[in-house]
C-alpha atoms as one frame of an Amber mdcrd trajectory, in Angstrom:
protein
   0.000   0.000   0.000   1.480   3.388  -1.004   1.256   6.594   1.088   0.296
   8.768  -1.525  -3.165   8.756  -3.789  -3.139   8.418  -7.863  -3.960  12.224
  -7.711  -1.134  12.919  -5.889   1.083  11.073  -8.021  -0.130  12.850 -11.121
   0.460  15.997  -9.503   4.003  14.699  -8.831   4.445  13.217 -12.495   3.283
  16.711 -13.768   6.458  18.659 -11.999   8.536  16.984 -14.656   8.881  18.788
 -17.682   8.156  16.657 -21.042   8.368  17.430 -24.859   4.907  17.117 -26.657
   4.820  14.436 -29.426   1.817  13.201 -31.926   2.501   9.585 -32.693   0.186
   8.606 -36.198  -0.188   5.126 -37.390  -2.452   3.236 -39.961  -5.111   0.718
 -39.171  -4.942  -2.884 -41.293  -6.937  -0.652 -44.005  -4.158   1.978 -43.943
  -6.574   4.356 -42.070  -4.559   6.793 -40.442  -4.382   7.619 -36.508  -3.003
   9.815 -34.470  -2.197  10.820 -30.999  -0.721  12.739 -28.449   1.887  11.449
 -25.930   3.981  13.257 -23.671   5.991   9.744 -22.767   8.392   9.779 -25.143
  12.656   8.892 -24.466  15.831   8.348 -26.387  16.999   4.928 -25.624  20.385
   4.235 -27.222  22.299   5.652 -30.318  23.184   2.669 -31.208  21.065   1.420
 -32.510  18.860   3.840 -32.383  15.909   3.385 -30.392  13.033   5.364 -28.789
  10.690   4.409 -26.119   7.024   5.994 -25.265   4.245   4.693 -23.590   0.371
   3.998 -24.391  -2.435   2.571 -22.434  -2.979  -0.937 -22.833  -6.008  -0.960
 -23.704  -5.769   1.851 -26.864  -7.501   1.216 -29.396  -4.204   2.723 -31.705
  -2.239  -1.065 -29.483  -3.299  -3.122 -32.379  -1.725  -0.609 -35.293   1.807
  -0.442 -32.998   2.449  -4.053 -32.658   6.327  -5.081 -32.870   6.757  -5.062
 -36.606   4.963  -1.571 -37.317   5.624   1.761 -38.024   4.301   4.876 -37.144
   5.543   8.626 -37.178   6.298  10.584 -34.400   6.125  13.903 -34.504   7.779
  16.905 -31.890   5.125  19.378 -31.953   6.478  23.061 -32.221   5.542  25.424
 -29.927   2.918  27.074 -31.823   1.435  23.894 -32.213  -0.788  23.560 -28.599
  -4.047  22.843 -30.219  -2.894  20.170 -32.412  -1.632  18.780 -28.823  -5.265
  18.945 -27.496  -6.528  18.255 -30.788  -5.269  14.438 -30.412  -5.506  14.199
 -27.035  -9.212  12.716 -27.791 -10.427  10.244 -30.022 -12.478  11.943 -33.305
 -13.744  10.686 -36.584 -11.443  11.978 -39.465  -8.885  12.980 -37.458  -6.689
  15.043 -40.208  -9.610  16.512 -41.695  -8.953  19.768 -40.431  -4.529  19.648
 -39.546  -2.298  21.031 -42.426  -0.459  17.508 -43.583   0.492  15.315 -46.270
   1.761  11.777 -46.664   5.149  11.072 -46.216   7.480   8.065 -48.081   6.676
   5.321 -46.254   2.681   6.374 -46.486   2.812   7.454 -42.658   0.812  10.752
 -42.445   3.262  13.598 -41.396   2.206  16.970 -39.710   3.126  20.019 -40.923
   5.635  22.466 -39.132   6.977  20.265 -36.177  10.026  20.591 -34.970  11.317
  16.917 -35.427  10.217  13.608 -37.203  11.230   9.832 -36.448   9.825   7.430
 -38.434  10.088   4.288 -36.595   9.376   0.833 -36.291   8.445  -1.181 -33.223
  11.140  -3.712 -32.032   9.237  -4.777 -28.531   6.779  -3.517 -26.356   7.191
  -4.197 -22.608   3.888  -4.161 -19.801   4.171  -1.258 -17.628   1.405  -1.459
 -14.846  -1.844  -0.169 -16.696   0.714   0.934 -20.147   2.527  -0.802 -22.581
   5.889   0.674 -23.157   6.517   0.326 -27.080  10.522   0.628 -27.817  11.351
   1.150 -31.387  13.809   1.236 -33.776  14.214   4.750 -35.411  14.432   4.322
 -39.195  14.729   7.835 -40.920  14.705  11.463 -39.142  13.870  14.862 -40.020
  15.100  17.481 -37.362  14.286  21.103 -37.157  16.790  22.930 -34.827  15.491
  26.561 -35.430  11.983  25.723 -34.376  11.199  25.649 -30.363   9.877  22.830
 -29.098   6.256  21.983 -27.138   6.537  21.800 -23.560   3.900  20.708 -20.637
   4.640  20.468 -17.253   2.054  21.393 -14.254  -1.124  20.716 -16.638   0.326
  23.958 -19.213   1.575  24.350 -22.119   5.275  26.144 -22.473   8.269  26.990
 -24.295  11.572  27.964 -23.858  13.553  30.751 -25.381  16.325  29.586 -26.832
  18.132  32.827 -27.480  18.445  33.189 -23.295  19.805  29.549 -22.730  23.613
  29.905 -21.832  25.265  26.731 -23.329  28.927  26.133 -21.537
C-alpha cells in the first residue's frame, strides 16, 4: 500500500517537464491515426531506439504491434491545439490539420520541430501501459523551431536565445 493517492502522483508526475509528441499510425486498411503522448525517451544511439508509452487498452495497441511503423512527430511550440486536438479520439482525425503523406505512407504533420519514423522492435507491460521501444528508421530534425513543452497541466516553451550553453 502506497502513502500517496493516484492524484497525488499525477500531480508529482506533472512537476517533470516533457516534450509534446503526436505519434500517427495506420489501421490494417491503412486508415490513419493519431495521438498525443507526452511519454516519449531516447533509448540508445546505437542502434537507435526510442521508447514511449500507451495505455494498454488503446484502441491505436493493435496498429503499434512489434513489426509496425508509425511517425512521431515533436510538436512546435505554436502547435498547442494540435496537442489537445489528439488528445481525444475523433472521426477523421486530419480533416482539419495542415499535412500530407510522407514516403513510407505514414501521415506527417506540418511544421513540427522533429520527425522519427520508426518501427516497433518490442513492447514491454508497464502497470496499466505498454511501453513500445522502437527502432528509429529515418529522421527529419528542425533545430530553429522551439519545441512543445507541458509540465504542471500547461503548455510552455523555452527561449532559446536566453539559454547559456557552456
Amino acid at each position: 500500500m502506497t502513502s500517496f493517492t493516484s492524484q497525488e502522483l499525477r500531480k508529482g508526475f506533472a512537476s517533470f517537464a516533457t516534450g509534446v509528441t503526436v505519434i500517427t499510425c495506420l489501421d490494417e486498411n491503412n486508415g490513419h491515426h493519431g495521438i498525443t503522448i507526452s511519454s516519449f525517451n531516447s533509448v540508445s544511439l546505437e542502434p537507435a531506439l526510442i521508447l514511449w508509452s500507451l495505455k494498454k487498452h488503446s484502441r491505436l495497441m493493435p496498429w503499434v504491434e512489434v513489426g509496425k511503423k508509425h511517425l512521431i512527430h515533436v510538436l512546435e511550440r505554436s502547435q498547442e491545439d494540435l496537442a489537445m486536438h489528439f488528445a481525444t479520439v475523433k472521426q477523421d482525425q486530419f480533416a482539419e490539420v495542415e499535412h500530407k503523406l510522407a514516403e513510407s505512407g505514414l501521415t506527417q504533420i506540418e511544421h513540427c520541430v522533429a520527425y522519427y519514423e520508426c518501427e516497433t522492435v518490442s513492447i514491454h507491460t508497464g502497470g496499466d501501459h505498454n511501453i513500445i521501444i522502437a527502432k528509429v528508421i529515418n529522421l527529419k530534425n528542425h533545430p530553429e523551431k522551439e519545441p512543445l513543452i507541458f509540465a504542471r497541466s500547461k503548455f510552455l516553451g523555452l527561449d532559446f536565445a536566453e539559454i547559456k550553453t557552456t
